[in-house]
N, C-alpha and C positions, 0 to 999 in steps of 0.2 A: 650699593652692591654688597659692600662686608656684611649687613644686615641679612641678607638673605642669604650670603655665604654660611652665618652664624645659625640662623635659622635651619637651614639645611644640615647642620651639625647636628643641631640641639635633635634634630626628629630622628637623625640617624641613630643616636645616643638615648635617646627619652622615648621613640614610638611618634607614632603620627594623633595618638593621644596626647602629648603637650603641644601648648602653644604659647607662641614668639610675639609679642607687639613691644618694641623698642624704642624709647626717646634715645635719640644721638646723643647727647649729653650725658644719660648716662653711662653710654659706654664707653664714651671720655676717660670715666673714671673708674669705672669697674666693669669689666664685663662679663656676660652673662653667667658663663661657667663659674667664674666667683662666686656670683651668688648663690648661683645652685650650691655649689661648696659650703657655703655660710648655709644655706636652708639646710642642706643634711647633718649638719652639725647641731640646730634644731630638732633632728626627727625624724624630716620628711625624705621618705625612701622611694615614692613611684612620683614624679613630676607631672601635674596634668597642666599647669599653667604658667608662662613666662614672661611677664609685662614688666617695665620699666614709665613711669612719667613721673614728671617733678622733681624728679632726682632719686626716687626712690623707688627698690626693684620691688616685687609684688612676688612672690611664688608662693604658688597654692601646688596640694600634693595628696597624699595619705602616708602614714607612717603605719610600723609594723603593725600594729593591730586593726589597719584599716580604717583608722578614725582619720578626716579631712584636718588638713593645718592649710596656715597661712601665714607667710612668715615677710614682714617689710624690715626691708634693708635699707641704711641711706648708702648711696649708692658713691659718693663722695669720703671714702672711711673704713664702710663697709659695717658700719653699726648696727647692730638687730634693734631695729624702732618696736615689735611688738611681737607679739607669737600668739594665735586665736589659734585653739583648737575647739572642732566643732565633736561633740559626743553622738 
């Protein structure tokens, strides 16, 4: 249930353009909104994607110039594992 209560946040917040797929584990230890936090801190400004497995969250996005990022987090931390921006 908190899943989709989260979910329902995120879309309220981000548009019915992103989307939510969450391991409970990681929201143990961090949750979503964090990451988003840590992704814009990265760059990424419009949210299109919001996944979590393994322990680590996943947000894909665009930033201000429109180019796609993708930013992993360990979700245990809150460490930035990698940042791909695509040209």
């Amino acid at each position: 249930m908190k899943s989709i209560i989260t979910a329902v946040a995120l879309f309220s917040i981000f548009g019915a353009g992103a989307a939510l797929a969450s391991d409970p584990s990681c929201e143990a230890h961090m949750k979503a909104e964090a990451a988003i936090g840590v992704a814009r801190t990265q760059g990424v400004a419009v949210i299109t994607d919001v996944e979590c497995d393994g322990g680590r969250w996943d947000i894909e996005g665009r930033n201000a110039q429109n180019l796609q990022l993708e930013v992993l987090i360990e979700a245990n931390g809150g460490r930035v594992i990698s940042v791909r921006r695509d040209h």
